[in-house]
N, CA, C and O atoms as a printed pandas DataFrame, in Angstrom:
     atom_number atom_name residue_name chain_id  residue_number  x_coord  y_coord  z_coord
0              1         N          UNK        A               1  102.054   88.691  119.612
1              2        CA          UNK        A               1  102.916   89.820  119.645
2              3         C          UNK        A               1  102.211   91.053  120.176
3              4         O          UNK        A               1  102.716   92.160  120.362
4              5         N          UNK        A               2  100.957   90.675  120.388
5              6        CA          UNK        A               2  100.409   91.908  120.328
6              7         C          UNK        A               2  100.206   92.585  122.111
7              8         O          UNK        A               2   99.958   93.741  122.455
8              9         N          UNK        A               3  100.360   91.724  122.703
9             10        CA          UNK        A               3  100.559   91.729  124.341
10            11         C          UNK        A               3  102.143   92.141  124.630
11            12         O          UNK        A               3  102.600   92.926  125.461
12            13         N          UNK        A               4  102.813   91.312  123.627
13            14        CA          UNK        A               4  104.396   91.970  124.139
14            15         C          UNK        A               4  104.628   93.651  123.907
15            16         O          UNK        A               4  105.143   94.483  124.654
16            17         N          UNK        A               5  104.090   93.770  122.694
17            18        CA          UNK        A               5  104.041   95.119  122.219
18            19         C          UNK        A               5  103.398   96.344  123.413
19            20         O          UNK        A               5  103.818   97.464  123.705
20            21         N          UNK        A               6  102.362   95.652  123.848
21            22        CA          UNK        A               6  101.856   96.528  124.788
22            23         C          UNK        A               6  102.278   96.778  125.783
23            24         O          UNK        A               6  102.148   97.874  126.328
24            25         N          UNK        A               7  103.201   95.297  126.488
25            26        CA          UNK        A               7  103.796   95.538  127.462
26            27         C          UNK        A               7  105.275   97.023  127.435
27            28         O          UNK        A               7  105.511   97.951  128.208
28            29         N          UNK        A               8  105.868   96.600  126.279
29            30        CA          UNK        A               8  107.058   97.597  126.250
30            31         C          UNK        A               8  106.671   98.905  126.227
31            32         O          UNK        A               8  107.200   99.881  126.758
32            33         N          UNK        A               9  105.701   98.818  125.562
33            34        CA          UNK        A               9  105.191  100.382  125.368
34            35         C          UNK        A               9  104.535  101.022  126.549
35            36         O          UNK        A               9  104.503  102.249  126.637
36            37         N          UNK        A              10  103.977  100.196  127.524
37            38        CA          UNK        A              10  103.785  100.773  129.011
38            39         C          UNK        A              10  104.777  100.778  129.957
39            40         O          UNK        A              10  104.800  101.464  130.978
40            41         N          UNK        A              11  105.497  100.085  129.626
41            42        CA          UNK        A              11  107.208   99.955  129.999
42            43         C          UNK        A              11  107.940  101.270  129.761
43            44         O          UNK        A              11  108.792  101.787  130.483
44            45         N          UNK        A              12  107.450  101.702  128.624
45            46        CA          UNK        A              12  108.554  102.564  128.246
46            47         C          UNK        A              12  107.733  104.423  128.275
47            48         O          UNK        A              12  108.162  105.549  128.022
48            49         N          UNK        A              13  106.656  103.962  128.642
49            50        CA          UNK        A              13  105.921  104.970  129.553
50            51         C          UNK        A              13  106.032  105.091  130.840
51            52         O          UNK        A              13  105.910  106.269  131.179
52            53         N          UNK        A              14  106.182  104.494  131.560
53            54        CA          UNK        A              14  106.814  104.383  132.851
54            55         C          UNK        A              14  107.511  105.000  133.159
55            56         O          UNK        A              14  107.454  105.937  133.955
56            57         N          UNK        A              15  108.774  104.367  132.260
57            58        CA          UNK        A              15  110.272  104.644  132.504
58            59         C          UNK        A              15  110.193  106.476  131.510
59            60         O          UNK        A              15  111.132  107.254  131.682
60            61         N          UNK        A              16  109.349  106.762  130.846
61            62        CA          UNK        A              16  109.738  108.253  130.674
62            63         C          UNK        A              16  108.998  109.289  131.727
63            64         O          UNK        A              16  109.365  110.435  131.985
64            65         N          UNK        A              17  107.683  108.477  132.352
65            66        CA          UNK        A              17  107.036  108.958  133.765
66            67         C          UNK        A              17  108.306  109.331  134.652
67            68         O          UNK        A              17  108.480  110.503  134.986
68            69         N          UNK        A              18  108.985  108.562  134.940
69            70        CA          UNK        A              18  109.782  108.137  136.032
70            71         C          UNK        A              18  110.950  109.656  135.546
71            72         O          UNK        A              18  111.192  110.612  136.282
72            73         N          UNK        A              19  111.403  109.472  134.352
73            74        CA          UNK        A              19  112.133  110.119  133.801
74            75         C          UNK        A              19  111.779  111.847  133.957
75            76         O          UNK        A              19  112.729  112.600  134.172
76            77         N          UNK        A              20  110.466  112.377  133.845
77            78        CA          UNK        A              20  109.637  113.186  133.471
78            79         C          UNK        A              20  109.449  114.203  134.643
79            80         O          UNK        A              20  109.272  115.421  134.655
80            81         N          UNK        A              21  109.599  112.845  136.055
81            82        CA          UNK        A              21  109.244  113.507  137.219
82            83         C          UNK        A              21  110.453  114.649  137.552
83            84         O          UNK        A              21  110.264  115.866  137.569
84            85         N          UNK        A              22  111.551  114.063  137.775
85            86        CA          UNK        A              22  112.505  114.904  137.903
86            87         C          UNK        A              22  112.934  116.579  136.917
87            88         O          UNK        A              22  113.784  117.449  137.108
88            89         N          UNK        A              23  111.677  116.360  135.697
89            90        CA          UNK        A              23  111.771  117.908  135.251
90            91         C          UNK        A              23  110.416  118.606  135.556
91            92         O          UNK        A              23  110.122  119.780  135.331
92            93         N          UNK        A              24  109.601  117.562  136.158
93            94        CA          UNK        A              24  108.378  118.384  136.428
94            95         C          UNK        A              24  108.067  119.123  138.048
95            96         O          UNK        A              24  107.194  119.877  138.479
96            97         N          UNK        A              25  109.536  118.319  138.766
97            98        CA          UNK        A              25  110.160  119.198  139.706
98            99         C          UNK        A              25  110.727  120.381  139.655
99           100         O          UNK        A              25  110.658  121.317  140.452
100          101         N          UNK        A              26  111.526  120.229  138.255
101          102        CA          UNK        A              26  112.350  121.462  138.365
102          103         C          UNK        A              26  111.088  122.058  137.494
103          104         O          UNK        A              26  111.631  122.132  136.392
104          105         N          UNK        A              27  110.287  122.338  137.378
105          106        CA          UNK        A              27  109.891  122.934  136.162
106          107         C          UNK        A              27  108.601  123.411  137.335
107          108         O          UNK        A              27  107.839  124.343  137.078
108          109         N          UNK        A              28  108.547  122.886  138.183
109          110        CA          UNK        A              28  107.419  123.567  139.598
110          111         C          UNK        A              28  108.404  124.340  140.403
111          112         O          UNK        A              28  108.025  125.349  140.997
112          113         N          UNK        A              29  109.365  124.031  140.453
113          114        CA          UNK        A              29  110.327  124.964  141.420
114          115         C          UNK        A              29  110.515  126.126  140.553
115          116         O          UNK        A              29  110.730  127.220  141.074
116          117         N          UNK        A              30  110.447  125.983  139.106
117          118        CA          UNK        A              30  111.121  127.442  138.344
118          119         C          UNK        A              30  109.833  128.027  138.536
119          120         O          UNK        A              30  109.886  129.237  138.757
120          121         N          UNK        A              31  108.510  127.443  138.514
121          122        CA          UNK        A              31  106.961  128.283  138.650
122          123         C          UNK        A              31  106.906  128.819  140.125
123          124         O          UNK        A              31  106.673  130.000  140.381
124          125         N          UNK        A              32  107.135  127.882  141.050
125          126        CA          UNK        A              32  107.218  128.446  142.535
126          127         C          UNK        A              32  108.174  129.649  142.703
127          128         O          UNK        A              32  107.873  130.547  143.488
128          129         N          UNK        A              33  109.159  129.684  142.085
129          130        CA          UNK        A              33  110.459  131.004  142.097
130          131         C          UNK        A              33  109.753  132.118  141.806
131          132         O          UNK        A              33  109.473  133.041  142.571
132          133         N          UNK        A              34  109.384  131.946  140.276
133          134        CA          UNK        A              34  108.691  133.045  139.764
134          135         C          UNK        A              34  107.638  133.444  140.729
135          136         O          UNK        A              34  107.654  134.589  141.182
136          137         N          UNK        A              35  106.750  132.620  141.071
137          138        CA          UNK        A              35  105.944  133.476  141.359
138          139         C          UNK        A              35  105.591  134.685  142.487
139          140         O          UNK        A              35  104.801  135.617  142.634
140          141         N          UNK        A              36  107.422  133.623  143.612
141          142        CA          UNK        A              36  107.483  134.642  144.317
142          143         C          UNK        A              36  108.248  135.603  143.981
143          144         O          UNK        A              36  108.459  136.405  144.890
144          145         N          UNK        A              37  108.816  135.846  142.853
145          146        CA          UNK        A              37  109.568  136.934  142.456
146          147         C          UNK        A              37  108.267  138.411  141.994
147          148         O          UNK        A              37  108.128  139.634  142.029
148          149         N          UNK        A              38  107.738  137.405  141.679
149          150        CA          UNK        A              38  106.226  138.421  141.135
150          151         C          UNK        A              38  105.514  138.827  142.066
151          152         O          UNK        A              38  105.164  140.007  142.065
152          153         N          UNK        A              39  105.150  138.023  143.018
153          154        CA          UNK        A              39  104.522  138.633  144.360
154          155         C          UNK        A              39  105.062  139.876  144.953
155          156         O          UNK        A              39  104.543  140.983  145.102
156          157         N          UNK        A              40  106.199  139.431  145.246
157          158        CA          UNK        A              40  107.499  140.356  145.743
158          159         C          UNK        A              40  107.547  142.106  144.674
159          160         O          UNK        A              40  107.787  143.256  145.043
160          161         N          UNK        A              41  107.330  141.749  143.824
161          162        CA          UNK        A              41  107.133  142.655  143.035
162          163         C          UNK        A              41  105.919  143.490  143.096
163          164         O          UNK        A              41  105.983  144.718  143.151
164          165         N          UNK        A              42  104.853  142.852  143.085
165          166        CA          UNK        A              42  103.685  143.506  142.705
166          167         C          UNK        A              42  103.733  144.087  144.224
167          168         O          UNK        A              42  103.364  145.261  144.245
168          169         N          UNK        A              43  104.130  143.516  145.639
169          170        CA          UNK        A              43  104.038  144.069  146.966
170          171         C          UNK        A              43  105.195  145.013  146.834
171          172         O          UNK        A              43  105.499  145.431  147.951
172          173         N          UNK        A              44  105.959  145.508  145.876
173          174        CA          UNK        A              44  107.027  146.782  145.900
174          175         C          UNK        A              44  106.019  147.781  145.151
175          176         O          UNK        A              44  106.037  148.942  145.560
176          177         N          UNK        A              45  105.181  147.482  144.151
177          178        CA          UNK        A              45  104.443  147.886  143.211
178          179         C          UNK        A              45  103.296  148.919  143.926
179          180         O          UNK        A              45  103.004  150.095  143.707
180          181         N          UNK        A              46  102.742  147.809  144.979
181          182        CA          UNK        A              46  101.820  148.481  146.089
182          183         C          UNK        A              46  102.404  149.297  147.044
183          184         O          UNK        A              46  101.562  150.133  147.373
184          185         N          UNK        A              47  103.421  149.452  147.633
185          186        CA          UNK        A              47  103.530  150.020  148.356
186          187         C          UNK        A              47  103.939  151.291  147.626
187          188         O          UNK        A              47  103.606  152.249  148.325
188          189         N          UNK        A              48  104.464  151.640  146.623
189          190        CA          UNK        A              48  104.925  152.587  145.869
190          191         C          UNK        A              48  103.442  153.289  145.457
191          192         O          UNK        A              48  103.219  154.498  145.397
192          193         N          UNK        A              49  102.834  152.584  145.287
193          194        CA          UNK        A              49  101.035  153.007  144.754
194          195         C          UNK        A              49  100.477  154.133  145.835
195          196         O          UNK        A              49   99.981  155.251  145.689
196          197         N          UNK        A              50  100.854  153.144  147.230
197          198        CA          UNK        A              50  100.395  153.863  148.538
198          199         C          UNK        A              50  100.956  155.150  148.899
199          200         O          UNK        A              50  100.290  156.040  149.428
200          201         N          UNK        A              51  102.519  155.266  148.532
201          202        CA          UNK        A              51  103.216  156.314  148.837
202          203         C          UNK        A              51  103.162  157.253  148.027
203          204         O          UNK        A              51  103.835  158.240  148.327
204          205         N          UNK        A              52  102.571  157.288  147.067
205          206        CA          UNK        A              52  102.511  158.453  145.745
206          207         C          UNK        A              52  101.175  158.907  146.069
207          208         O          UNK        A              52  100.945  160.108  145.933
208          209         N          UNK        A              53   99.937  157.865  146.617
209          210        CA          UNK        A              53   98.746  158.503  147.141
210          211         C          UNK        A              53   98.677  159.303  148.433
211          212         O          UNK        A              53   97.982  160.309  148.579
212          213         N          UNK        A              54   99.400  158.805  149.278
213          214        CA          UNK        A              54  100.388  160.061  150.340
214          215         C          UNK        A              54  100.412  161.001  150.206
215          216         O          UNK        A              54   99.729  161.929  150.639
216          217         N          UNK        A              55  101.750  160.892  149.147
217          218        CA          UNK        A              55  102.152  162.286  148.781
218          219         C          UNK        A              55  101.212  162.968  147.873
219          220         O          UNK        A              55  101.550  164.139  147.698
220          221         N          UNK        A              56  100.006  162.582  147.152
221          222        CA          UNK        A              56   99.001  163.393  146.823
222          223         C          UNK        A              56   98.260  163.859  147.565
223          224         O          UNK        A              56   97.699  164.952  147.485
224          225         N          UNK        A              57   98.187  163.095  148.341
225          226        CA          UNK        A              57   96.688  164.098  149.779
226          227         C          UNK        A              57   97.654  164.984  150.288
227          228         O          UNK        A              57   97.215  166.046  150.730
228          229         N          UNK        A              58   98.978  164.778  150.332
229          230        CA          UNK        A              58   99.996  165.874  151.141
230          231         C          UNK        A              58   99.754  167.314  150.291
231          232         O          UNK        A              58   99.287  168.332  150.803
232          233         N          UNK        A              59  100.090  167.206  149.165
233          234        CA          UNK        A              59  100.000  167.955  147.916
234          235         C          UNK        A              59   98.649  168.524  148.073
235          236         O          UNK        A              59   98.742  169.612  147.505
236          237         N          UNK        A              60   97.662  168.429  148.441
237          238        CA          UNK        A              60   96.355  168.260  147.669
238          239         C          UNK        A              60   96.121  169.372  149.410
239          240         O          UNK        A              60   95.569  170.472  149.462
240          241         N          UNK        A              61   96.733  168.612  150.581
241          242        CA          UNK        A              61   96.160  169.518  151.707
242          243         C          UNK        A              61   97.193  170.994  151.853
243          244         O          UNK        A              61   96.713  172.003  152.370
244          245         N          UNK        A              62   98.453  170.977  151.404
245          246        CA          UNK        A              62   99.163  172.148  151.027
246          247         C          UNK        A              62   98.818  173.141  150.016
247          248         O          UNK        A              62   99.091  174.340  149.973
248          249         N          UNK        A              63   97.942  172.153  148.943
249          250        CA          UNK        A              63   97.437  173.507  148.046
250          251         C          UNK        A              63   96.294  173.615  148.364
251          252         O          UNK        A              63   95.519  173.775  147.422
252          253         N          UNK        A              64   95.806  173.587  149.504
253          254        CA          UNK        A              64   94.151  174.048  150.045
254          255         C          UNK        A              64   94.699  174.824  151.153
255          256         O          UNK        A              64   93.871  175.632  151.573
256          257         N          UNK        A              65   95.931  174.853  151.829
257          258        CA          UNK        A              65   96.212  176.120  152.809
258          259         C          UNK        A              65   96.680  176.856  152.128
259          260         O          UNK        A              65   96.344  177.974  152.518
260          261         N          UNK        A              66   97.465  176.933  151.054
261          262        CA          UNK        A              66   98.003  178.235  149.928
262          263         C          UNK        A              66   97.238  178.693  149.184
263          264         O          UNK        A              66   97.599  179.651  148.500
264          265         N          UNK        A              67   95.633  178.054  149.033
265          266        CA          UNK        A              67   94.708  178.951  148.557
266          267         C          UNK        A              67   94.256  180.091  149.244
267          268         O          UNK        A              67   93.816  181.202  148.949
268          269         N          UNK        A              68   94.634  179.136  150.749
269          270        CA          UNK        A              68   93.571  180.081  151.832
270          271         C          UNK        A              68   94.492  181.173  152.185
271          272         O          UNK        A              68   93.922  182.221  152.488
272          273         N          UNK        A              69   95.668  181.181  152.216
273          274        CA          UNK        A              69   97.026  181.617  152.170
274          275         C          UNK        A              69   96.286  183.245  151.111
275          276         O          UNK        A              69   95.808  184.323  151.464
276          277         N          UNK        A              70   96.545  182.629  149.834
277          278        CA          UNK        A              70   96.482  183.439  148.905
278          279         C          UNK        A              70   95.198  184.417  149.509
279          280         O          UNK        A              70   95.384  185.581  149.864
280          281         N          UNK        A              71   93.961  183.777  149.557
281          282        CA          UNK        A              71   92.817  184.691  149.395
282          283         C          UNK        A              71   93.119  185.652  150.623
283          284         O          UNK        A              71   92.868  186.855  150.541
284          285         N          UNK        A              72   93.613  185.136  151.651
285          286        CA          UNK        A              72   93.895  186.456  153.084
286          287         C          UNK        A              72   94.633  187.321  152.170
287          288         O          UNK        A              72   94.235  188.471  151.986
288          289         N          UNK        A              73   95.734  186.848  151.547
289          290        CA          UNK        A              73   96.602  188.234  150.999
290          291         C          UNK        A              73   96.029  188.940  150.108
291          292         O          UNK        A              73   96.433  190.071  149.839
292          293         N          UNK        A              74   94.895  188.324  149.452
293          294        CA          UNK        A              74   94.160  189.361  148.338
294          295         C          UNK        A              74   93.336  190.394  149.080
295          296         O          UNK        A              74   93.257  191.583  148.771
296          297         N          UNK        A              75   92.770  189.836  150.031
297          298        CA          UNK        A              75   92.117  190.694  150.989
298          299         C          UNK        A              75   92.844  191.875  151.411
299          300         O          UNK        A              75   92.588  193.071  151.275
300          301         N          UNK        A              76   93.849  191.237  151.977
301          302        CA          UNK        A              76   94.797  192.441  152.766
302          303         C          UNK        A              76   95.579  193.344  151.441
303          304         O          UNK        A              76   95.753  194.561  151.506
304          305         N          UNK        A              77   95.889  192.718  150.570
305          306        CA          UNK        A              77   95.888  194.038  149.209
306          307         C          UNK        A              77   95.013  194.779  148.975
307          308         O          UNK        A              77   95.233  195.990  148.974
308          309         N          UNK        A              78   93.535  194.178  148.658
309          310        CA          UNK        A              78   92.391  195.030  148.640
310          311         C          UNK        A              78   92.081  196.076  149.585
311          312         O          UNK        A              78   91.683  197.226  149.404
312          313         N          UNK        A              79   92.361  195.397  150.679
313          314        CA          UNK        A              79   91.876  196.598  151.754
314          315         C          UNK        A              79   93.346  197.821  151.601
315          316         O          UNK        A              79   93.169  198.992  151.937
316          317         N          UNK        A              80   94.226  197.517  151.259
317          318        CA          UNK        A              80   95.249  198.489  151.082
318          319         C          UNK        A              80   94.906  199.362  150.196
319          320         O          UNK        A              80   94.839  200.563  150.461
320          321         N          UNK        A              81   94.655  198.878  149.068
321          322        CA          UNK        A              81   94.224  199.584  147.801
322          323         C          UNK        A              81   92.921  200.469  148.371
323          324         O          UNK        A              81   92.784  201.601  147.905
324          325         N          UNK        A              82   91.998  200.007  149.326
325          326        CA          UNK        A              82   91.057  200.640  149.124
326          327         C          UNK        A              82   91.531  201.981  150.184
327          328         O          UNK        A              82   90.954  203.061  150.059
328          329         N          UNK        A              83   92.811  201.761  151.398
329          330        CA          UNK        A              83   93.137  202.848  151.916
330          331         C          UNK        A              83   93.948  203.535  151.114
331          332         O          UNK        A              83   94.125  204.687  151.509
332          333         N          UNK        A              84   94.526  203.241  150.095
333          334        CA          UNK        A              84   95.457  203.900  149.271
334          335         C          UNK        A              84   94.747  204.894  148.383
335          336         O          UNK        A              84   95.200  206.016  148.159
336          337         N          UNK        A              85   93.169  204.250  147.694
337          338        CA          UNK        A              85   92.783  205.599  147.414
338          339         C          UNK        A              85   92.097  206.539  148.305
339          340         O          UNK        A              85   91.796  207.679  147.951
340          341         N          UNK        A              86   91.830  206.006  149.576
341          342        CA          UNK        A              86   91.073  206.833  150.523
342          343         C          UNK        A              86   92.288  207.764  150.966
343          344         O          UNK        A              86   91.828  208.806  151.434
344          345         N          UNK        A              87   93.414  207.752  150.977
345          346        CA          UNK        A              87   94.862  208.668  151.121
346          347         C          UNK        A              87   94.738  209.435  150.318
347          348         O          UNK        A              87   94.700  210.665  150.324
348          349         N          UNK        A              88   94.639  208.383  149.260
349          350        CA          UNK        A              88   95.125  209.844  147.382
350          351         C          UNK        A              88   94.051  211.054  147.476
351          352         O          UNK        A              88   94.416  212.216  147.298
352          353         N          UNK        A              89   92.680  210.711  147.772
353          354        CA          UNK        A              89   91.519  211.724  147.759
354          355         C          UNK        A              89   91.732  212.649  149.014
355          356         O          UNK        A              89   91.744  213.871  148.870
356          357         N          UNK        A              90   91.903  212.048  150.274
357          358        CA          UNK        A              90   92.216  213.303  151.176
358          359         C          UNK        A              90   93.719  213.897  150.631
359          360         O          UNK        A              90   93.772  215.124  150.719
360          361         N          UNK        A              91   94.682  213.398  150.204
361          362        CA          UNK        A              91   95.743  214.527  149.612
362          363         C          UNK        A              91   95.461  215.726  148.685
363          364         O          UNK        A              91   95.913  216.863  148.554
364          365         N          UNK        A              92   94.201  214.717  147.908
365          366        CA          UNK        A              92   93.991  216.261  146.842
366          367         C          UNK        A              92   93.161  217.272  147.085
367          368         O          UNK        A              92   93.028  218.396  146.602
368          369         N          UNK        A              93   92.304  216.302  148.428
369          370        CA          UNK        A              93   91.190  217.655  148.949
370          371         C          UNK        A              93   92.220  218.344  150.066
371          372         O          UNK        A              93   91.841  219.505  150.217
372          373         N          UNK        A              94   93.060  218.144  150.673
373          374        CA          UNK        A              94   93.923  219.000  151.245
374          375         C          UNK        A              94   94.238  220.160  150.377
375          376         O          UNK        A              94   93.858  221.325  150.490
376          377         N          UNK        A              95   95.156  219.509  149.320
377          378        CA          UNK        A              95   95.507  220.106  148.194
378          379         C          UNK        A              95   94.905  221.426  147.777
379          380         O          UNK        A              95   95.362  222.566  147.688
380          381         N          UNK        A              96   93.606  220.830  147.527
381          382        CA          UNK        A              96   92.473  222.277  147.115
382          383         C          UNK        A              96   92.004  222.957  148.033
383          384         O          UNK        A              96   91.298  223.943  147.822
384          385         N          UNK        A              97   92.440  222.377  149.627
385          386        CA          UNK        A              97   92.236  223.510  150.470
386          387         C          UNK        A              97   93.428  224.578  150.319
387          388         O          UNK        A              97   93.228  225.784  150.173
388          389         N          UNK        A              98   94.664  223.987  150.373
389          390        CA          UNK        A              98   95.979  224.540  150.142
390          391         C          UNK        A              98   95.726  226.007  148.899
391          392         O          UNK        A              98   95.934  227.212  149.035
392          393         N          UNK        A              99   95.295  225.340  147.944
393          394        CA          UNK        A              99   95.196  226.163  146.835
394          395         C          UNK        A              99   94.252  227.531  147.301
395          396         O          UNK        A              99   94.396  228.671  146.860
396          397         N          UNK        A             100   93.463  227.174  148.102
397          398        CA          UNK        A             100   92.193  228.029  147.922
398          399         C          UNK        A             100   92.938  229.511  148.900
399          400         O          UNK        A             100   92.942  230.742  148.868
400          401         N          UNK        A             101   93.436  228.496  149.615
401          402        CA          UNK        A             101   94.326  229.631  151.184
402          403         C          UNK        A             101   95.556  230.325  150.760
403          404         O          UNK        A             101   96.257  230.872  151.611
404          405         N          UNK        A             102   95.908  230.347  149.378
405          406        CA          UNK        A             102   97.177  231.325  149.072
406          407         C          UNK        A             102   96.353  232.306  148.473
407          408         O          UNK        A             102   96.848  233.342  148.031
């Protein structure tokens, strides 16, 4: 009995081999799907990565001309300010010429 036994039981390994294949198809096709669903993804993932680093050097070279931006206009205030009091002092030394001549 002990040969018959063995036979069925490789028999009936077979036949669940045989059986087995047809989900280990579908069960590679659901891994093959995925994985291009994931690829597909992670390459939307990257390109979104790329375009936000873009738009940071964009960012990054706009606020290095609005610095430079800024510092000309501080300049050109300063130098105003510095003719604005060079105005105020000749008004008042006018002034005290004015005063002196009545």
């Amino acid at each position: 009995m002990g040969l018959l036994d063995d036979y069925n039981s490789s028999a009936d390994e077979n036949g669940d081999a045989d059986q087995n294949e047809p989900d280990t198809r579908r069960k590679r096709a659901d891994l093959d799907r995925n994985i291009v669903m994931a690829d597909a993804d992670l390459k939307k993932v990257l390109r979104e990565i790329a375009e936000l680093e873009g738009q940071a050097r964009r960012f990054e070279k706009e606020e290095k001309r609005i610095e430079i931006e800024r510092d000309d206009l501080d300049k050109k205030v300063k130098k105003l300010q510095d003719n604005q009091r060079l105005l105020e002092e000749e008004i008042r030394g006018l002034k005290k010429k004015q005063k002196t001549l009545r």
